[in-house]
DRENDO-931881 format. One line per field, with one value per residue (C-alpha): residue number from 1; chain; y, z, x. Coordinates in Angstrom, 3 decimals, decimal comma. Each point is the difference from the previous one (the first is absolute). Layout:
% residues N
nr c(NUM / ...)
kette c(A / ...)
c2 c(Y / ...)
c3 c(Z / ...)
c1 c(X / ...)
//
This chain:
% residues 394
nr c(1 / 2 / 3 / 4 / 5 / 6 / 7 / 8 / 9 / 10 / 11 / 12 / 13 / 14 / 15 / 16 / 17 / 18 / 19 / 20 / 21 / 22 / 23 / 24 / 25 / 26 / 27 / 28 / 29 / 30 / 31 / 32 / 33 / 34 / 35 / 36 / 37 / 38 / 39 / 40 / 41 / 42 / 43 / 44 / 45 / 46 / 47 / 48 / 49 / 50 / 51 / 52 / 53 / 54 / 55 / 56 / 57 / 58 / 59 / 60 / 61 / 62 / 63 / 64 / 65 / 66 / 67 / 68 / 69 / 70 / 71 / 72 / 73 / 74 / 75 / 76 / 77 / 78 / 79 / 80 / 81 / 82 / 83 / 84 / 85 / 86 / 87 / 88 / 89 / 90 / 91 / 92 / 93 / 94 / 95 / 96 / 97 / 98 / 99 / 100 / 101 / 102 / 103 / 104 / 105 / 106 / 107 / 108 / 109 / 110 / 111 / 112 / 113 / 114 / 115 / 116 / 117 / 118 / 119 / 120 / 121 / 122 / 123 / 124 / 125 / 126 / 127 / 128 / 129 / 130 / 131 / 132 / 133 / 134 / 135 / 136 / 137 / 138 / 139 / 140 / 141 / 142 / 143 / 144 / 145 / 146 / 147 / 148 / 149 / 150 / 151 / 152 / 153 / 154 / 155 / 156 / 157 / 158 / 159 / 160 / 161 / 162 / 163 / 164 / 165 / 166 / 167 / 168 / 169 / 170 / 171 / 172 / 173 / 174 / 175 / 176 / 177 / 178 / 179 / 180 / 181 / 182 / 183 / 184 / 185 / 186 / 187 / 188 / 189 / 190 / 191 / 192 / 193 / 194 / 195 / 196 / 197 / 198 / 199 / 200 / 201 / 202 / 203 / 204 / 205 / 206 / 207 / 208 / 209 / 210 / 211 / 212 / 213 / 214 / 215 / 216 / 217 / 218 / 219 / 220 / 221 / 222 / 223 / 224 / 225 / 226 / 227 / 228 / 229 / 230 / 231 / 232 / 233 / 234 / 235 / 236 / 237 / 238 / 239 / 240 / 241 / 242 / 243 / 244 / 245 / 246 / 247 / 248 / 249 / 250 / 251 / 252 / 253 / 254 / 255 / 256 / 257 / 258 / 259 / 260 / 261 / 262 / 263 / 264 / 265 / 266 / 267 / 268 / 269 / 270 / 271 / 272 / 273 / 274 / 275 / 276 / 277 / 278 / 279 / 280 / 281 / 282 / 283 / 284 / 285 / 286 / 287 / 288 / 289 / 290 / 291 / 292 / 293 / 294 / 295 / 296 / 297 / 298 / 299 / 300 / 301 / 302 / 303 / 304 / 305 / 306 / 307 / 308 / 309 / 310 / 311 / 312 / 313 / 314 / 315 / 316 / 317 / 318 / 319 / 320 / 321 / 322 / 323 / 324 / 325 / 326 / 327 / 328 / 329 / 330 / 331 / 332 / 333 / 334 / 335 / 336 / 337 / 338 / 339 / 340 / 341 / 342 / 343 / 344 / 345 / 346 / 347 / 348 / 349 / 350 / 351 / 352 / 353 / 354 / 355 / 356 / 357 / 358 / 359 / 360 / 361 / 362 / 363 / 364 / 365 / 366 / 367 / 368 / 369 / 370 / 371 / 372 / 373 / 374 / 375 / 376 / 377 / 378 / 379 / 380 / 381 / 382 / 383 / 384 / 385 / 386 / 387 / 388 / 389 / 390 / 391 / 392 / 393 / 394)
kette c(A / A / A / A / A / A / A / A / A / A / A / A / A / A / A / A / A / A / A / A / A / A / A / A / A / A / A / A / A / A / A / A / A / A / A / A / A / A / A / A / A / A / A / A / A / A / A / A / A / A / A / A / A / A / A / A / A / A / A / A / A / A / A / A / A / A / A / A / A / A / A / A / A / A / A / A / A / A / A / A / A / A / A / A / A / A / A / A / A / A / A / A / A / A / A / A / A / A / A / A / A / A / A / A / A / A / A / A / A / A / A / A / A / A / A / A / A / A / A / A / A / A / A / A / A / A / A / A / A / A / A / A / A / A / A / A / A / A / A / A / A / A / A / A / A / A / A / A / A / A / A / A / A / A / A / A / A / A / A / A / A / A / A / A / A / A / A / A / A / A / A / A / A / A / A / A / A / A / A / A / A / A / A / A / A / A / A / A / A / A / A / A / A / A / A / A / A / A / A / A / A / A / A / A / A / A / A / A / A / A / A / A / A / A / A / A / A / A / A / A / A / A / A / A / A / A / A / A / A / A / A / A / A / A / A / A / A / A / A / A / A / A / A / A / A / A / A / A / A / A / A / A / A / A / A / A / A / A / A / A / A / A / A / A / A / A / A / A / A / A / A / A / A / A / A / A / A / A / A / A / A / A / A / A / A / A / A / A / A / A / A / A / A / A / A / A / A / A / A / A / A / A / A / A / A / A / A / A / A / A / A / A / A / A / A / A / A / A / A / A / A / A / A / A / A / A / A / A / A / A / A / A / A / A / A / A / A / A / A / A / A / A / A / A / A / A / A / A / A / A / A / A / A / A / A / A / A / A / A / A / A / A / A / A / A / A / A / A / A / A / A / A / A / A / A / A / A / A / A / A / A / A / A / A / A / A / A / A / A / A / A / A / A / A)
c2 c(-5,794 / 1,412 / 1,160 / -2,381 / -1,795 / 2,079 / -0,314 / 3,874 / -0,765 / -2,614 / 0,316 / 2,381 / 0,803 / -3,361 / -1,871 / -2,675 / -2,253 / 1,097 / -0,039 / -3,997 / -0,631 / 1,444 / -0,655 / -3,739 / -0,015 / 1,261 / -2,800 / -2,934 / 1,159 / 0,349 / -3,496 / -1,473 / 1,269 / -1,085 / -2,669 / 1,347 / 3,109 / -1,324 / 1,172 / -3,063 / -1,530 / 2,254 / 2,641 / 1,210 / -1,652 / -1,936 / -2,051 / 2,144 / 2,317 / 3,530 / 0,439 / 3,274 / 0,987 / 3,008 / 2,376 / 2,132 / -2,046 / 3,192 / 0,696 / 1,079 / -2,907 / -2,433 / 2,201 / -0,617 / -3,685 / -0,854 / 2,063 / -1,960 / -3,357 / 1,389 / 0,907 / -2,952 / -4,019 / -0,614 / 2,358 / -1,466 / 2,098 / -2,026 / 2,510 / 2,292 / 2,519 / 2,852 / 1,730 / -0,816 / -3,307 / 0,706 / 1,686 / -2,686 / -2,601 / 1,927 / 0,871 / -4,137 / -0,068 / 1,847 / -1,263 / -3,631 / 0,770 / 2,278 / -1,853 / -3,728 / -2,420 / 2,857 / 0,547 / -1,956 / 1,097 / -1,817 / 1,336 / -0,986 / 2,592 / 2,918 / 2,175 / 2,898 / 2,106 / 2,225 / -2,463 / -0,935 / 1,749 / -1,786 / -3,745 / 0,780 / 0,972 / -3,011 / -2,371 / -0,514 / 2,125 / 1,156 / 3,282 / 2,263 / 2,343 / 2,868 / 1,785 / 0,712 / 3,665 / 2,337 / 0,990 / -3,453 / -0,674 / 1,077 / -2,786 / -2,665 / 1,033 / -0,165 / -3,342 / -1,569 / 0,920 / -1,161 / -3,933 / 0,396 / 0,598 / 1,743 / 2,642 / 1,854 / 3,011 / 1,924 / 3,822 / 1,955 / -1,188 / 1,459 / 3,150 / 1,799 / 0,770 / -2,372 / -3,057 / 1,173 / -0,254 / -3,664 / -0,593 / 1,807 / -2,511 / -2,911 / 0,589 / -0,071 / -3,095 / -1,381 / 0,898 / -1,942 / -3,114 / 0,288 / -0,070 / 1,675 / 2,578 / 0,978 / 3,070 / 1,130 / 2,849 / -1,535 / 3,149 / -0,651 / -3,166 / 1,552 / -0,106 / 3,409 / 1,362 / -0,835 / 1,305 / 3,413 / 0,124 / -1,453 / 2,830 / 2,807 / -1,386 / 0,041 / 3,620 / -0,350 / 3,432 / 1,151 / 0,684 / -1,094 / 3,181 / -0,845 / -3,053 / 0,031 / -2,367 / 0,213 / -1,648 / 0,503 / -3,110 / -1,397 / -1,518 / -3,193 / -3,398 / -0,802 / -2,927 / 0,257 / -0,619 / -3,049 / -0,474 / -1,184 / 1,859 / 2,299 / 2,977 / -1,236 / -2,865 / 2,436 / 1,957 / -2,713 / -1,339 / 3,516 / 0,693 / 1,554 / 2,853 / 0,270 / 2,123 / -1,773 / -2,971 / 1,241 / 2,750 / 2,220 / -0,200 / 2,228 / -2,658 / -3,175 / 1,196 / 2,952 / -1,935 / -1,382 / 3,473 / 1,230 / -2,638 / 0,640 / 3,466 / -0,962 / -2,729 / 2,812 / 2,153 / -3,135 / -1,028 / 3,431 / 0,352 / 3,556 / 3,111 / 0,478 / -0,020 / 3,372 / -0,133 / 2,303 / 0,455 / -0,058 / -1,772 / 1,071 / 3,103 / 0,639 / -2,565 / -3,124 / -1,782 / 2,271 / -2,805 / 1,112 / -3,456 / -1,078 / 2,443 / 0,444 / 0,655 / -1,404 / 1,588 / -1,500 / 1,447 / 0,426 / 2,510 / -2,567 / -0,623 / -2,364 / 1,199 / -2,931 / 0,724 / -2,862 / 0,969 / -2,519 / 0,541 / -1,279 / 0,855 / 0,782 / -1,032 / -1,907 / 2,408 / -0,193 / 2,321 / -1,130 / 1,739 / 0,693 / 3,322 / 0,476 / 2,971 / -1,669 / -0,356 / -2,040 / -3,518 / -2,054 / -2,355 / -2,245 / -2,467 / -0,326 / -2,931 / -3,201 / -2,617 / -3,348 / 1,501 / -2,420 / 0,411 / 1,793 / -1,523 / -3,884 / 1,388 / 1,362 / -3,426 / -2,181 / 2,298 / -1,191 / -3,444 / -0,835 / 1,850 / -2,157 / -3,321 / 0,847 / 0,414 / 4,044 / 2,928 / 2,022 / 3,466 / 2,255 / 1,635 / 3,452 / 1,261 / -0,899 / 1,538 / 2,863 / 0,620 / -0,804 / 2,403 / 2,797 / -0,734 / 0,119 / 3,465 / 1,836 / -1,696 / 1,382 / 3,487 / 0,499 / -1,000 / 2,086 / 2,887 / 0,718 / -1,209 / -3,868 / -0,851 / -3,531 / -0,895 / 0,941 / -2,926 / -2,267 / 2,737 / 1,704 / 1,421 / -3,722)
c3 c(8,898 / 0,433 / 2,861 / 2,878 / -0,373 / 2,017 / -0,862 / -0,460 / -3,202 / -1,530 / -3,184 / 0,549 / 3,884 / 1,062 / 3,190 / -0,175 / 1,375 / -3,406 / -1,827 / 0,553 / -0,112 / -3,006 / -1,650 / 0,773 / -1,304 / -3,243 / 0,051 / 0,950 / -2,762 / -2,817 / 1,105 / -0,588 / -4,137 / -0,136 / -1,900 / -2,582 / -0,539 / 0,237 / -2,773 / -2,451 / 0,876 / -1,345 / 0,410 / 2,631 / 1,028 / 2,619 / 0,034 / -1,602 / 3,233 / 0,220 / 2,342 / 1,846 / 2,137 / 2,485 / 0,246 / 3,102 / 2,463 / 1,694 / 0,142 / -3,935 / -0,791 / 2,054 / -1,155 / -3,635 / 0,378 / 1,372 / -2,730 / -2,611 / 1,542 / -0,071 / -3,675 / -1,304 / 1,355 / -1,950 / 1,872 / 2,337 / 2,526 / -0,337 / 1,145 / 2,953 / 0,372 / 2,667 / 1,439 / 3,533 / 1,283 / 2,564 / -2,715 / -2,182 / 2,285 / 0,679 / -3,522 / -0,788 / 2,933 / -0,992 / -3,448 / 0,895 / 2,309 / -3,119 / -2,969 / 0,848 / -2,417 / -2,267 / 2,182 / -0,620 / 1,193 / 2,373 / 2,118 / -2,740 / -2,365 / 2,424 / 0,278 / 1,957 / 0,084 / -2,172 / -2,925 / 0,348 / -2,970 / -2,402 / 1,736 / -0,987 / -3,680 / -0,005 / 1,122 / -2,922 / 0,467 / -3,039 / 1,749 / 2,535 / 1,938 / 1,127 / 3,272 / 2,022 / -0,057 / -2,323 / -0,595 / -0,952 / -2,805 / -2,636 / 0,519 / 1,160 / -2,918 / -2,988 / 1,626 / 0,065 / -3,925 / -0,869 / 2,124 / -2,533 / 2,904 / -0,337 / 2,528 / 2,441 / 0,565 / 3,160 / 0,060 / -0,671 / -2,122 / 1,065 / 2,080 / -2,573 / -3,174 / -0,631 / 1,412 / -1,661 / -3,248 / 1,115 / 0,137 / -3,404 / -1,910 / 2,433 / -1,699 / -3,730 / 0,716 / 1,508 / -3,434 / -2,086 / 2,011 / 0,433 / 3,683 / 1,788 / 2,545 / 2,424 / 2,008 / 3,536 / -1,062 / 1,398 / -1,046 / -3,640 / 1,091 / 1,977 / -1,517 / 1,740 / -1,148 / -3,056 / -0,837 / 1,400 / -2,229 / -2,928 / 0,437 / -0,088 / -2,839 / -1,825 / 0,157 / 3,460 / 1,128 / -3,191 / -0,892 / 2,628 / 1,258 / 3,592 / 2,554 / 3,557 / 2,307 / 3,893 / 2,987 / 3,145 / 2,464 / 3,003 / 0,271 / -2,033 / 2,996 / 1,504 / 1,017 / 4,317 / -0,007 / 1,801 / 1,723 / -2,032 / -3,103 / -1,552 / -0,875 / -3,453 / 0,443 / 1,271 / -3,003 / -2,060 / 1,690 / 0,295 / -3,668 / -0,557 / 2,594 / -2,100 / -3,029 / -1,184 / -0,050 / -1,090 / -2,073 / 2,564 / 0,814 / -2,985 / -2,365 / 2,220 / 0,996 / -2,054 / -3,202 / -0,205 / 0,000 / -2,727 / -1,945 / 0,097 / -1,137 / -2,841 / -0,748 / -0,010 / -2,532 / -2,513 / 1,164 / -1,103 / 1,257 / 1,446 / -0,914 / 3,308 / 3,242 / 2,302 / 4,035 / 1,757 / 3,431 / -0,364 / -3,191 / 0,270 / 0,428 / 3,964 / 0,653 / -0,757 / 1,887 / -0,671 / 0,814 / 1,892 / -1,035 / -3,403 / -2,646 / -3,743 / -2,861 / -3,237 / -3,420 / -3,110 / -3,623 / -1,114 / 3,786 / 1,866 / 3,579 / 2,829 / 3,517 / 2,421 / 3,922 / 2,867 / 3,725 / 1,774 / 3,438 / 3,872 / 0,675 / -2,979 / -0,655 / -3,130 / -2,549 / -3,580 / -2,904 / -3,336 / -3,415 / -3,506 / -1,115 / -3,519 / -2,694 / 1,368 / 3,654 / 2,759 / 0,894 / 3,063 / -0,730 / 2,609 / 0,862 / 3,035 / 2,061 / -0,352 / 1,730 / -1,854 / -3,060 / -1,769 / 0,721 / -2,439 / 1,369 / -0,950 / -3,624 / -0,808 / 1,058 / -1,803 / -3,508 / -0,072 / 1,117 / -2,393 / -2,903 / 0,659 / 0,957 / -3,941 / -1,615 / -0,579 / 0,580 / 2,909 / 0,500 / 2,721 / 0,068 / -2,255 / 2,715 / 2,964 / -1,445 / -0,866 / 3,513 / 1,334 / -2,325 / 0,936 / 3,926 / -0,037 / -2,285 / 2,580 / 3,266 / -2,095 / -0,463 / 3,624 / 1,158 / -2,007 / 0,237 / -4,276 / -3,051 / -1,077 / -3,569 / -1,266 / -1,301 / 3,515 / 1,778 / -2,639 / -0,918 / 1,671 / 3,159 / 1,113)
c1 c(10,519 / -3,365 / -2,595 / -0,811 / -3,259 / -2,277 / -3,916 / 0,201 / 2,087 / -1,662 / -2,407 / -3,428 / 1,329 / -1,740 / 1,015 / 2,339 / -3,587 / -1,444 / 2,439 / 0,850 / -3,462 / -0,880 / 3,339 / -0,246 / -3,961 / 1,398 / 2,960 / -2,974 / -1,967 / 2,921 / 0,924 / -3,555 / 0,265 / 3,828 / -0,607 / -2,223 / 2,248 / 4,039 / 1,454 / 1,406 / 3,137 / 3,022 / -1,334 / 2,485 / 3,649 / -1,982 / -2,853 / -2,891 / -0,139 / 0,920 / 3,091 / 0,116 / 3,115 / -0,439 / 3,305 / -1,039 / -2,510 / -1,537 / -3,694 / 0,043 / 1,772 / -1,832 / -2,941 / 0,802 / 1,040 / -3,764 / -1,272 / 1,893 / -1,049 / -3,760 / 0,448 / -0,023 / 0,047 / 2,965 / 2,260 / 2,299 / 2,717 / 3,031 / 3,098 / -0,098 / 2,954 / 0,717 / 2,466 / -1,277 / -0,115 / -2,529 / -2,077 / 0,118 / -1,183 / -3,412 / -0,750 / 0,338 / -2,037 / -3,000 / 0,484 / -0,516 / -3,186 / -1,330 / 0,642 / 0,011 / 0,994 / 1,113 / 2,595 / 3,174 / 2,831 / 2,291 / 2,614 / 2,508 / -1,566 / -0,437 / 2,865 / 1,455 / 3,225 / 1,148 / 0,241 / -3,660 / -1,025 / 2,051 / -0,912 / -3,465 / 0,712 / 2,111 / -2,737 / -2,202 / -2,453 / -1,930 / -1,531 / 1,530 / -1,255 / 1,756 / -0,414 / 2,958 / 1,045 / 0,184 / 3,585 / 0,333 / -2,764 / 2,277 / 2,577 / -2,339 / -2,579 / 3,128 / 1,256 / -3,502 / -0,296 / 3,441 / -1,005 / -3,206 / -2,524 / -3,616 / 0,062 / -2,305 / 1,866 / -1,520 / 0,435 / 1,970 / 1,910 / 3,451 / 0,544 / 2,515 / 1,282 / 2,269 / -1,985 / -3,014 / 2,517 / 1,021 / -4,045 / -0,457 / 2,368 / -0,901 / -3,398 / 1,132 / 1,061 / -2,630 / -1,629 / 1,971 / 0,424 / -4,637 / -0,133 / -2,677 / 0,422 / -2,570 / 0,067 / -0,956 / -2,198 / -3,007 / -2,401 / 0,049 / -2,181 / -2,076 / -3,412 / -1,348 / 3,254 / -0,433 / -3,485 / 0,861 / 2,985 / -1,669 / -2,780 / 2,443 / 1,832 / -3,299 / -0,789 / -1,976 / 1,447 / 1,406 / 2,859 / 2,509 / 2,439 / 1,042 / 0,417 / 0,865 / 0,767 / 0,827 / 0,354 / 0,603 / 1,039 / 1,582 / 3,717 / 0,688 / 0,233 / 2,887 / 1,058 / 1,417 / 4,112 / 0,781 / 3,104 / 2,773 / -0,656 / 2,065 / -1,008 / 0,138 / -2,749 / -2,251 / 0,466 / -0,779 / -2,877 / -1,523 / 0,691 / -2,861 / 0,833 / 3,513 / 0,557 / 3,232 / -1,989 / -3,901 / 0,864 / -1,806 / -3,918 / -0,680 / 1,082 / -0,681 / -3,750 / -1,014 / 1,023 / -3,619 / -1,628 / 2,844 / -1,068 / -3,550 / 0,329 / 2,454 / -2,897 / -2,871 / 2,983 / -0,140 / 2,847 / 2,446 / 3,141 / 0,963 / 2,013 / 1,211 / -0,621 / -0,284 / 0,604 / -2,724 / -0,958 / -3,612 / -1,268 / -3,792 / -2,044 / -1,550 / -2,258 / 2,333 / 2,545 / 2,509 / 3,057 / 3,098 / 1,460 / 1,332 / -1,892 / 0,497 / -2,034 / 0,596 / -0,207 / -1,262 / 1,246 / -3,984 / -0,145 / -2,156 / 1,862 / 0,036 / 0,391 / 0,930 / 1,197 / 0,352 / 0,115 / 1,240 / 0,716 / -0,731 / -3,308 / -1,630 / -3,808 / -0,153 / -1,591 / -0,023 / -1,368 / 0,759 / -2,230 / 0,213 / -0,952 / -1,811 / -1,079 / -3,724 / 0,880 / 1,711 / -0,121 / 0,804 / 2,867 / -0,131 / -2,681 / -2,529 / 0,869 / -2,620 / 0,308 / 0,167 / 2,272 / 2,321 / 3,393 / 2,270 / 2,767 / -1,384 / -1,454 / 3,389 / 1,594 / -2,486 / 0,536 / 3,585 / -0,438 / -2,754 / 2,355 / 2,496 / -1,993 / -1,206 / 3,048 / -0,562 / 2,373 / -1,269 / 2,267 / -1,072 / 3,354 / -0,352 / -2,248 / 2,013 / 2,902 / -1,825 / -0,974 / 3,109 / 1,770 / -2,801 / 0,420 / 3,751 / 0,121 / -2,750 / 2,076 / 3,231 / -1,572 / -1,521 / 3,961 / 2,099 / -3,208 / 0,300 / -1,687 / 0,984 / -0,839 / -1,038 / 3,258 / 1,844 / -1,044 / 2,306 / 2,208 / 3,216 / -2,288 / -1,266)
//
């Protein structure tokens, strides 16, 4: 269902040497307060703990999973499912050496196959995480709301119109019923992030009139065919590297960075997106990948490009443009910086270890929508409004 677990796609680009280490430091420590901090009995079907079931045991959803158990001592992972066999048997793997005694989940609850999905749902777990590919977060998101499960929903959300619709209502529902959904758009907890954004929202550079963000990077992985597989499986297992299946790197990757600007806009949803060759004046990257700008209603515009190709050195600019001047978007690396990944985690376990409705979702479908109408306009090579991506052109 997802990735393989390579250390190269595991949280913060750690090795899989510090990743268990670190991973199973957080688990000993969590297990040393457990007592002090288990919720009271009732709280959850079970008994007091917080059940977490993993649909999609790549390195996000292994990722995720250790992340969840690190959140808080109360956590448990109970169901594994994946469409691989192979796969799922080294995710429980590494989950076992990470998370210890926060780990139980025998064979009986770890599932693979097509229908692995809905044996997890089915298991009594009381969160879910959700990391298998894209194309099919819409159905396993709506199905997760209808078994009343509170959701971490990893990006994008869908990789069309019409599953981003099946998301939309999936959503409303989730509303009314009070579960919490949590959101793969690890950025928004990123403290450096943050501050920068913060400080243009309050007038840092003035008034706000332009955003850009782009990137230019190597290939996604791929996983090496082995014999025996159909051409299929390899499709599947290298889903990242498949459009049908990702939605296309645009929306699978550059999703973060369309977010960010949308973040930096106050979250405003634009006019329209326009294809373009070159997005920025001499000087910039000038992308011969996926480019668009978007246009606001107020004038204010977003130009976003991704370049991703074999051989390309990673390089990305990403600013914000003021009446008072220009600001970098993107942080310096530091060593030592908490993980956004793990903060975005621990916000919707703790909401829902207290009883509170945690919802995440408006921005991720926000981006999603935005990704999916400038990946739609760079296709067809013409202007796609808002409304397309759910309308008659999706």
């Amino acid at each position: 269902m997802n990735q393989p677990v390579h250390h190269h796609s595991l949280p913060a680009h750690v090795s899989r040497r510090t990743f268990l280490g670190a991973a199973s430091a957080a688990a000993a420590s969590a297990a040393t307060v457990q007592a002090a901090t288990r919720p009271a009995a009732g709280l959850f079907s079970g008994a007091g703990w917080l059940r977490v079931g993993v649909i999609g045991c790549g390195g996000r959803g292994t990722g995720a999973a250790v992340q969840a158990a690190a959140a808080a001592a109360d956590v448990m992972i109970t169901a594994l499912g994946d469409l691989f066999a192979d796969q799922l048997a080294e995710s429980a793997g590494l989950l076992e050496r990470a998370v210890g005694p926060q780990f139980d989940c025998p064979a009986e609850r770890q599932f693979s196959g097509s229908d692995a999905w809905r044996r997890v749902l089915a298991s009594d777990v009381d969160l879910v995480i959700l990391a298998a590919p894209p194309a099919t977060r819409p159905a396993h998101l709506a199905a997760a709301v209808r078994a009343g499960k509170h959701v971490y929903c990893e990006k994008p959300a869908a990789i069309d119109g019409r599953g981003l619709t099946t998301v939309l209502a999936a959503c409303a529902e989730a509303r009314g019923r009070g579960l919490s959904l949590g959101s793969g758009l690890y950025l928004r907890h990123d403290l450096e992030t943050r501050g920068i954004v913060g400080r243009i929202h309050d007038g840092a550079i003035g008034d706000l009139r332009h955003v850009a963000v782009h990137a230019s990077i190597g290939l996604p992985w791929q996983r090496p065919g082995q014999p025996g597989w159909s051409h299929r499986e390899w499709r599947m297992r290298n889903w990242i590297a498949a459009p049908e299946l990702s939605g296309g790197s645009f929306v699978e990757h550059h999703i973060h960075a369309v977010d960010k600007a949308l973040w930096t806009m106050g979250d405003a949803c634009p006019l329209v997106a326009l294809p373009c060759a070159i997005v920025e004046p001499a000087g910039s990257l000038g992308m011969n990948g996926t480019s668009v700008v978007y246009r606001f209603a107020d004038g204010r515009t977003i130009a976003a490009s991704l370049d991703r190709r074999a051989g390309n050195a990673s390089r990305i600019d990403e600013f914000a443009r003021g009446s008072h001047g220009t600001t970098a978007l993107r942080p310096r690396a530091a060593a030592g910086r908490p993980s956004p990944h793990a903060a975005a985690m621990r916000a919707l376990v703790a909401a829902v270890l207290a009883g509170e409705r945690r919802d995440d979702m408006p921005s991720l479908c926000r981006s999603t929508q935005a990704a999916i109408m400038g990946r739609m306009a760079a296709e067809a090579g013409r202007p796609v409004g808002w409304p397309d991506v759910l309308g008659p052109l999706a």
